[in-house]
N, C-alpha and C positions, 0 to 999 in steps of 0.2 A: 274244227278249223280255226285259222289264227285271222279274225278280222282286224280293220285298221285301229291303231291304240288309242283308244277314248279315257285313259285315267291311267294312273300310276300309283300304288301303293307304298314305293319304297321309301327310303328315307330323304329321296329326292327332297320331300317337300321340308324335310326337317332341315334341311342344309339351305334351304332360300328361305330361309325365317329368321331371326333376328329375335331371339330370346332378349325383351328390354331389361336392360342393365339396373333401371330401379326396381327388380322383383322383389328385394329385402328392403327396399329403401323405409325408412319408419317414419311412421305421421305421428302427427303433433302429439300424440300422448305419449307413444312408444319415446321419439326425444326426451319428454318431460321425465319419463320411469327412468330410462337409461341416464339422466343428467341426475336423478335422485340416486340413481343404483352407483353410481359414480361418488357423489357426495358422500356418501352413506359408505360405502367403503374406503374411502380417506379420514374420513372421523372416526370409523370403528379400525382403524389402522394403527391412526397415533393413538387411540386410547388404549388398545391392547396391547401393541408391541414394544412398550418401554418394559414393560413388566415381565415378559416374557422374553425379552431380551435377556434382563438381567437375568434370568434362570438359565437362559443355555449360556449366557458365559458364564455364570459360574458353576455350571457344572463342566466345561471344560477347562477354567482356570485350575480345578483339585483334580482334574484328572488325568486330561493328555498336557496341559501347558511343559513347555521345557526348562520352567524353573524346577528343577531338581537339583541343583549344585549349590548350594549358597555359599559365599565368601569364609572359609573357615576360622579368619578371626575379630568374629563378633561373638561378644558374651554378654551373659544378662545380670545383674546381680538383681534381687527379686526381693523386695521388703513384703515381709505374708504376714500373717498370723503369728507365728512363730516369733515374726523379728516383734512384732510390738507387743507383745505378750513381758515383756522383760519392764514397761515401761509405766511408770503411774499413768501418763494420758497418750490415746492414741493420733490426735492428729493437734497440730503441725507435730510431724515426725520430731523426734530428739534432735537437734542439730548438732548438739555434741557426739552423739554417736555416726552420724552422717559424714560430721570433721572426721573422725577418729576411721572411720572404712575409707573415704576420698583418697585422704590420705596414705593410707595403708595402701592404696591399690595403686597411688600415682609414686610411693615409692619402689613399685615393681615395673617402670617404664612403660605403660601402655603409650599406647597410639595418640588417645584421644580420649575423656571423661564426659558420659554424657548424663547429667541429670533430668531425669524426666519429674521434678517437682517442682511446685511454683512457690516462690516465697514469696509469698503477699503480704505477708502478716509478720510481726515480731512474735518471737518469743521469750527465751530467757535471757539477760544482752550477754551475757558472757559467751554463750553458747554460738549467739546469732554472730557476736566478732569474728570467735574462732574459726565457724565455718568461711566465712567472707576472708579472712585471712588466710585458709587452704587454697579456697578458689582461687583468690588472688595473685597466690605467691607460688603456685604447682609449677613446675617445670616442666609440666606437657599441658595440651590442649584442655581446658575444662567449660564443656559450653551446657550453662543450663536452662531449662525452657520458660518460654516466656508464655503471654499473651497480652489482649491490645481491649480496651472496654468494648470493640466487636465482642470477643469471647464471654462477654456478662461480667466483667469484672468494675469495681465501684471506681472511682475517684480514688479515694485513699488506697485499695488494693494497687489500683496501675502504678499510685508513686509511687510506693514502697516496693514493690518489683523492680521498678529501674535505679531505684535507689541501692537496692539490695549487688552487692561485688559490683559494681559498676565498669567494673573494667572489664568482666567475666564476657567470654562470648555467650550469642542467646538466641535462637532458635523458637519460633515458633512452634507448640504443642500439640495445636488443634488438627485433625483428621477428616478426612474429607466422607461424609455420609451420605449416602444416598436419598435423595430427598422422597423416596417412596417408599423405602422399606426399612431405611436407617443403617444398611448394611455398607462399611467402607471397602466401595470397589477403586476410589481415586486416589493416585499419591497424591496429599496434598504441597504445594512448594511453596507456598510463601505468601506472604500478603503485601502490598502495596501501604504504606503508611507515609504521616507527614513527616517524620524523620527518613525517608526512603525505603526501599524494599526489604524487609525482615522474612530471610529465609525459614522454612521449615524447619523441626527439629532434627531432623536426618539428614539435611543439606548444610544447616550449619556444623554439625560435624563431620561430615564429609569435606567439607570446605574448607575445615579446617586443618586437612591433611594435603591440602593442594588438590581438592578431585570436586570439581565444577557439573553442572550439567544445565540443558535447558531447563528453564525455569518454569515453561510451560505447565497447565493441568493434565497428568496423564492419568492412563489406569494402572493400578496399582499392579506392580508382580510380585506377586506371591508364592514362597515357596514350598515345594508341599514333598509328601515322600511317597511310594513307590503304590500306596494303598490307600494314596486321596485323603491324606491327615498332613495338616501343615506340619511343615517343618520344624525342629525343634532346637534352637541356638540353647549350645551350653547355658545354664542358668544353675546360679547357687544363690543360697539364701542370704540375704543383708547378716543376720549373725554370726556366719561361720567364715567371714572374710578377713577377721583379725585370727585367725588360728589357719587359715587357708595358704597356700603353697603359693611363694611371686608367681610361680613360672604359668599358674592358672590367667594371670592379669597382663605378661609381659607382650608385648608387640602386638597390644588386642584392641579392638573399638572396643571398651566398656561401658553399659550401658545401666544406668541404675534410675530403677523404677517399683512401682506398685504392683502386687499380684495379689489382691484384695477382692475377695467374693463383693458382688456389687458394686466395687468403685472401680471406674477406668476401664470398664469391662465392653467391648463392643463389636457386633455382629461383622462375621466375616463372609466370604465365600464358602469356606469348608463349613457353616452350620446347617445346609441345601442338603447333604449328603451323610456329614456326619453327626449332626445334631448341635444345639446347643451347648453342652458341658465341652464340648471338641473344640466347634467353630466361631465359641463367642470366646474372643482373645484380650489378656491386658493390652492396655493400652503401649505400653515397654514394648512387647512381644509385634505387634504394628510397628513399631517403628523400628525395630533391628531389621522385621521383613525392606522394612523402604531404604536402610540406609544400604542392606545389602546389592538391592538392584543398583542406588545409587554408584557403589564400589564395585560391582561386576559389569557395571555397564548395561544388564537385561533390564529389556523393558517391553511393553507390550505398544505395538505401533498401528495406531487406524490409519489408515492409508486416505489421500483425498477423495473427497467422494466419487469425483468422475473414476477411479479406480478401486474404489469401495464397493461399488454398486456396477461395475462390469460384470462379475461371475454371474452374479443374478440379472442383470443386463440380457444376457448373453441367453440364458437358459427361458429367460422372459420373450426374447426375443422368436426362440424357436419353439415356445408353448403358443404362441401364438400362432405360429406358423402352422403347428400341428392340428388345433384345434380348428382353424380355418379348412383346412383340408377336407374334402367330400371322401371321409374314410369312416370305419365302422365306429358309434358312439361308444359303444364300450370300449376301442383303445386310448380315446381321446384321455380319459382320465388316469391312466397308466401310463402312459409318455408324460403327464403335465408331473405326474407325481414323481415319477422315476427324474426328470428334468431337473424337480427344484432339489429332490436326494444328492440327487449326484453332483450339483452346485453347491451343496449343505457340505459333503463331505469333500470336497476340495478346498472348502472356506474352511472346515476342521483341521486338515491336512494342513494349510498353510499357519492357522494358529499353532497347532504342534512342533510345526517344525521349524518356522520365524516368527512366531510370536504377534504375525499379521492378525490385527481381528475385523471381521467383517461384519457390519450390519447385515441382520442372516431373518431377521422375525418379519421387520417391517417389510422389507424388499418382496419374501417370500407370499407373505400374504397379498402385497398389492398382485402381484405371479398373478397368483393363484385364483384371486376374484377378478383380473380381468381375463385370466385365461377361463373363467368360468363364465364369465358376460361374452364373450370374443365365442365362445363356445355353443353357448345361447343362440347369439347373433347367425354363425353360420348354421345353425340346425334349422332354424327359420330361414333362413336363405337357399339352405338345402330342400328343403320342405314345401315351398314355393316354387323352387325349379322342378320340382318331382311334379307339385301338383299341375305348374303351368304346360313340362312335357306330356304327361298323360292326358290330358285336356286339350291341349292342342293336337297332342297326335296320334289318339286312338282312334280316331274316325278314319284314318290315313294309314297305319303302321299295324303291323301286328303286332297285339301286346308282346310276345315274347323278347318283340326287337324294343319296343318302349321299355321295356323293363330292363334291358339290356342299356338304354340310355340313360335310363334313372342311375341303374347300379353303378354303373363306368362310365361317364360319359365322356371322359379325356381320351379310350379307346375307340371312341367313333373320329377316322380318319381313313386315308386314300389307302388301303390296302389290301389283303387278305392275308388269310390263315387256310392252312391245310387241316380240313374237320370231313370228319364221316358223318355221312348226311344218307335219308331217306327223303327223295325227289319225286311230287305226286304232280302230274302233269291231267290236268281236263280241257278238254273241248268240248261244245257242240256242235252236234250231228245237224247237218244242213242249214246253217244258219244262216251260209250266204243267201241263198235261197230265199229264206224268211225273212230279213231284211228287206229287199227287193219288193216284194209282195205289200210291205207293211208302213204304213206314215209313223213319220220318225218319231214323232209321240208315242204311240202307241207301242212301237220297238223298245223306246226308249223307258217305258213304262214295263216292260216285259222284263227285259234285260238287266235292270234296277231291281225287280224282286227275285231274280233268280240269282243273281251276284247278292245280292242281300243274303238271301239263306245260303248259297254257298261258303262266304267268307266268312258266317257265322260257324256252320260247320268246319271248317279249317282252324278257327280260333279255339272254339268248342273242344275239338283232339287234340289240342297243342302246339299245329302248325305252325311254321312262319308264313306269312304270307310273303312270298315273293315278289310278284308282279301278278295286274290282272291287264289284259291285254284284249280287249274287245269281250269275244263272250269266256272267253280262256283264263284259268285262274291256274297258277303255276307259284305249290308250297313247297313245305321242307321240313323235316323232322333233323333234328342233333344240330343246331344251330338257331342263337346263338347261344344258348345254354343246350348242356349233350343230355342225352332221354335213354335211359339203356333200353328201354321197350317200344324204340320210335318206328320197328318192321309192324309191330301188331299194330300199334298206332294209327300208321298208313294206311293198312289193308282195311281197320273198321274204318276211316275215313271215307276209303274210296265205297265201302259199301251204304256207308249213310249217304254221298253224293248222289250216287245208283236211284236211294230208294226217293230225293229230294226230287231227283229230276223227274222220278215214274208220275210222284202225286205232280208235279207242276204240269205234265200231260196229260195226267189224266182228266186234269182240272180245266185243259180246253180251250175257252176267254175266243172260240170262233177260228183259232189259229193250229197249224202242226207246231209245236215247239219239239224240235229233235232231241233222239235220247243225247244224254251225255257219254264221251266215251274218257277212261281215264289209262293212263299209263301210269305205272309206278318203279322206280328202282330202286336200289342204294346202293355206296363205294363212295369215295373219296371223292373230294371236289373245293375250290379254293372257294372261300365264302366271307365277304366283308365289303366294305364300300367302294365301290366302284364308279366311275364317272371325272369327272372335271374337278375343280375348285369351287364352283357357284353351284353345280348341281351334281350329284353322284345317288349311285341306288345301292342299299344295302339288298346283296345279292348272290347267289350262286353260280359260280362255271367250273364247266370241265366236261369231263364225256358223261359223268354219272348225268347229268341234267341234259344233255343232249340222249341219250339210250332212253331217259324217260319220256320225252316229247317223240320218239320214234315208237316206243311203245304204244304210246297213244294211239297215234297212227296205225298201226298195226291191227287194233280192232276194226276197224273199217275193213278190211281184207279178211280176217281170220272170222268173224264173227261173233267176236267177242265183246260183251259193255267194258268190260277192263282186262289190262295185261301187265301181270304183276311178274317180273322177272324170278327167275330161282333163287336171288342171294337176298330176298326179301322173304320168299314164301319159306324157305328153311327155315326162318326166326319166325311165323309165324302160325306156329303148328296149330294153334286153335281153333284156326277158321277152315271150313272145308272151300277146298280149293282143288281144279283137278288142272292137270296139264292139256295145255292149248297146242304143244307142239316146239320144234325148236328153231326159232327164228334169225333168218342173216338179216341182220337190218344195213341199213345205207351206210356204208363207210366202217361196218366190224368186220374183221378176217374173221372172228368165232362166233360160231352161232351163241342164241342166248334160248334157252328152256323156259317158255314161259308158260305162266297158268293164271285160271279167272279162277278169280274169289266169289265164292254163291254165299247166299243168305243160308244157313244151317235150319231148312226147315226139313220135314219129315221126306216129303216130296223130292226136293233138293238133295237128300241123304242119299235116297233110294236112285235117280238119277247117275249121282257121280259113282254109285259103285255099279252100276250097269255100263257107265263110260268108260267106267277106267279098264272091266275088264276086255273092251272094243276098241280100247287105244293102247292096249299091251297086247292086240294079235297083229298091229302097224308094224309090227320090228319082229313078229315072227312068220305070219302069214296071210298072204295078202287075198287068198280066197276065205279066209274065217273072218278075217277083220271085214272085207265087204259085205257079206252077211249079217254080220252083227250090225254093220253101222246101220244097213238098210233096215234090221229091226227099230234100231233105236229112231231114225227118222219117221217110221209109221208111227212110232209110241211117241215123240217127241217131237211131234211137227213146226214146229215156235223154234226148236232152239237150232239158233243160226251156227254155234259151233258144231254139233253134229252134222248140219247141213252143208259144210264148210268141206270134211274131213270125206263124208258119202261121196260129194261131187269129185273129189278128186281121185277117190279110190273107182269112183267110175273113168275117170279121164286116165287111168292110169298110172298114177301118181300112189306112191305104195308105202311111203314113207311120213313119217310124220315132220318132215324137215324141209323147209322149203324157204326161197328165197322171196321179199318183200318185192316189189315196183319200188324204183327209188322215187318218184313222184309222190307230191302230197295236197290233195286236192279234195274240197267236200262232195 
């Protein structure tokens, strides 16, 4: 019977609570860690990510960069071994032979004459004239390199340099090296001095053709060829320029310099890749690379930070988002990695194709250790919601539906789903009754340990718990996670009930406690939270859950502890079960075949196949079938469904089908 509702199991209670918002909040240690874990990833930041910077740019400077075209007329003229091999002493170069090529090359009309040597020092005078008199007197551009006592040069070295063609144009030498590994990734442009700005060596010949640029510090573009090996500008050797052809010199930047093992020699970007003997370049060979970006225009451009630091911005932004998320820990680190990839290769994508470079190390790793703190943060946060839901609402919920809160809990809202459900409906037998009899203590004492071991048993098989409603507990199999074996489920539920309620009788305490009687069905039925905004119950409706509560009922007439419908006991072939008959309950046009589930003892064996053959002579003959029942009544004077099937075969009644009383009353 359904007494008046004294508790609620559903999620009611979970929906008027108030999960407090500092579950994760962190105390004073957890601040102090995460302000160290913070610190400690800003310093291990900058310490690592210059270095490993310079490695991924210069492996995309030799490999994807778009300098591949260089300017086709720069040349090198190259003093080696070769050239100073002819000469009694090898340094200060001959200046007479140095006149004698200048010359020779400025009377094939070049562009521009660039000397990459430093006259610091005298030498022979006649020699040191003659050159100063080429320089001087050339009819095209002759500009040769300087430096300033920054670059280590003495007092007497600096004045003999400015001394030296004094009218000559003069360009700074020096190269911009990286002050961690000594490799030049920077054009250098020039210095600031007290006689004014002294261009670079590459800018003052550039300049000197009318082609200007910002003066700015950039990074260098370098040009390379198709197989990550820099570029290679014609170059002939300092002796073979007087027996050499004009048209090699004419309408060219000429560039004349050192290609000396060990002198002038300095680490590029292609030595990452291609080694040293490749990538450590003369110093000539650097600056034809700079004068050429100069004269094409290429160059490699950081963008300001606020748009430097967008793409990783951007990818920062939703690793965070992701890891925040109450989703499975194992995707969190495949989205943050796939996140900062896929930002890596658009920052690649853009240096390839403009020359854009992006801060790609440092950004990625701060990503990446706060999407790993941020990741932390909500697993603890997760962790604490799980443990505060469990905790709070297992004494109240069925675990299946708390786990269902842990798992998803953004899916707990005002609705339902269409799910196939097994629906196990109990009451107790005459409880209005008991009640009445009993001071509400002692009801109340009763009715607390029978709902105790009941709801344990429901929890036990994997029910939901439903609702309990006075002495009435009302579950559910395949919701909210689906159970493919939730018919057998049912039926050993309903039979462990059976055998709870026998001991809780037999056990007495001065009172009748009634048997229990259960209904069970299954079919479809809408199942999800139902109710209001402030209070709703996670719960089932439809007929399937109405046909089970009629069931129920149903044993009180037929005489059965339980009435398990046909589309339950087909899926439950294990358990012996026999048919009770085919029942029209209240409000179905088709009848429903239902049958009680017995405990599979020897006795009970022997039973149902003495039944079953006195309930297959109902549908063929109705003087064998009274017979038989009238046996099995003498043999089985206790069981109320034999006694059920006799009486009516006495009254006339011949069929095993028969209509309910639509009333439901204990």
């Amino acid at each position: 019977m359904l007494a008046a509702s004294n508790a609620s199991t559903g999620l009611g209670g979970y929906f008027g609570l108030r999960i407090p918002r500092g579950i994760v909040s962190l105390r004073r240690g957890g601040i102090a860690a995460s302000l160290a874990y913070l610190i400690l990833l800003g310093i291990s930041t900058a310490l690592v990510s210059p270095p490993l910077e310079n490695v991924l740019r210069d492996v995309m400077m030799v490999s994807i960069s778009p300098f591949t075209r260089a300017p086709p007329n720069i040349v090198v003229v190259a003093i080696t071994e070769q050239t100073l091999a002819k000469f009694p002493y090898r340094s200060p170069l001959d200046r007479g032979f140095l006149a004698d090529i200048v010359a020779r090359i400025e009377s094939a009309h070049p562009l521009v004459i660039g000397i990459d040597l430093l006259f610091d020092q005298p030498t022979e005078p006649q020699k040191d004239a003659r050159l100063e008199t080429v320089i001087e007197t050339a009819s095209v551009p002759v500009v040769i390199a300087s430096a300033s006592r920054t670059d280590g040069l003495t007092p007497r070295q600096f004045d003999y340099l400015n001394a030296f063609a004094p009218s000559a144009k003069r360009g700074l030498a020096a190269l911009s090296h990286d002050n961690l590994d000594g490799v030049v990734r920077g054009a250098f442009p020039g210095r600031e001095s007290k006689g004014g700005w002294t261009p670079s060596f590459a800018a003052a010949i550039a300049a000197s053709t009318g082609i200007s640029r910002d003066p700015g510090l950039k990074e260098m573009a370098y040009y390379r060829t198709a197989n990550s090996l820099p570029f290679n500008f014609p170059t002939y050797p300092a002796q073979a320029v007087p027996l050499a052809p004009l048209n090699w010199f004419e309408g060219k930047y000429v560039l004349i310099g050192l290609d000396l093992q060990q002198i002038d020699h300095h680490p590029t970007p292609f030595a990452l890749l291609s080694g040293a003997e490749t990538g450590v370049l003369p110093g000539i060979a650097i600056h034809a690379h700079a004068l050429a970006g100069l004269l094409s225009g290429d160059r490699v451009t950081i963008p300001w930070p606020a748009v430097g630091y967008a793409p990783m911005l951007l990818a920062g932004l939703f690793c965070l988002w992701i890891v925040s998320r109450p989703i499975p820990v194992v995707f969190k680190p495949v989205a943050v990695a796939g996140a900062v990839l896929l930002a890596w290769i658009g920052e690649a994508w853009a240096f390839a194709r403009f020359a854009l470079v992006f801060p790609m190390v440092a950004p990625a790793l701060l990503v990446l250790g706060l999407s790993a703190f941020t990741g932390f943060l909500a697993w603890r946060r997760d962790a604490n919601a799980r443990h505060f839901i469990q905790s709070a609402f297992s004494k109240y919920v069925s675990p299946a539906v708390v786990a269902a809160i842990v798992k998803e809990p953004d899916a707990l809202h005002l609705g339902g789903e269409r799910r196939e459900i097994t629906c196990v409906f109990t009451d107790v037998e005459g409880f209005t009754a008991l009640s009445e009899k009993l001071a509400p203590e002692v009801l109340a004492d009763i009715l607390n340990e029978y709902l105790d071991g009941l709801c344990e048993l429901f929890i036990g098989h994997g029910a939901t718990i439903d609702k309990v409603i006075g002495d009435a507990v009302v579950g559910f199999f395949g919701a909210p996670a689906a159970q493919d074996d939730e018919a057998e489920l049912a039926v050993s539920l309903a039979l462990a009930v059976q055998d709870l309620a026998q001991r809780l009788r037999e056990r007495g305490r001065g009172h009748s406690f009634g048997a229990t009687r259960i209904g069970v069905h299954g079919g479809p039925a809408v199942v999800g939270n139902f109710g209001g905004n402030r209070f709703f119950n996670y719960t089932a409706i439809g007929d399937t859950v109405n046909t089970a509560a009629r069931l129920e009922g149903a044993n009180k007439y037929i005489g059965t502890k339980n009435c398990i419908s046909s589309e339950v006991a087909k899926k439950a072939t294990r358990f012996l079960l026999r048919p009770a008959g085919v029942l029209h309950l209240k409000g179905k046009d088709q009848g429903i075949e239902a049958f009680e589930a017995m405990s599979r003892t020897s006795e009970n064996t022997i039973l149902c196949e003495e039944y079953a053959k006195a309930y297959a002579l109902l549908a063929t003959d109705h003087r064998l079938a009274t017979a038989a029942f009238g046996r099995l009544v003498t043999n089985y004077p206790q069981d109320a469904l034999i006694a059920f099937h006799h009486s009516r075969l006495a009254g006339g009644y011949f069929r095993a089908t028969f209509i309910l009383p639509t009333s439901r009353t204990s």
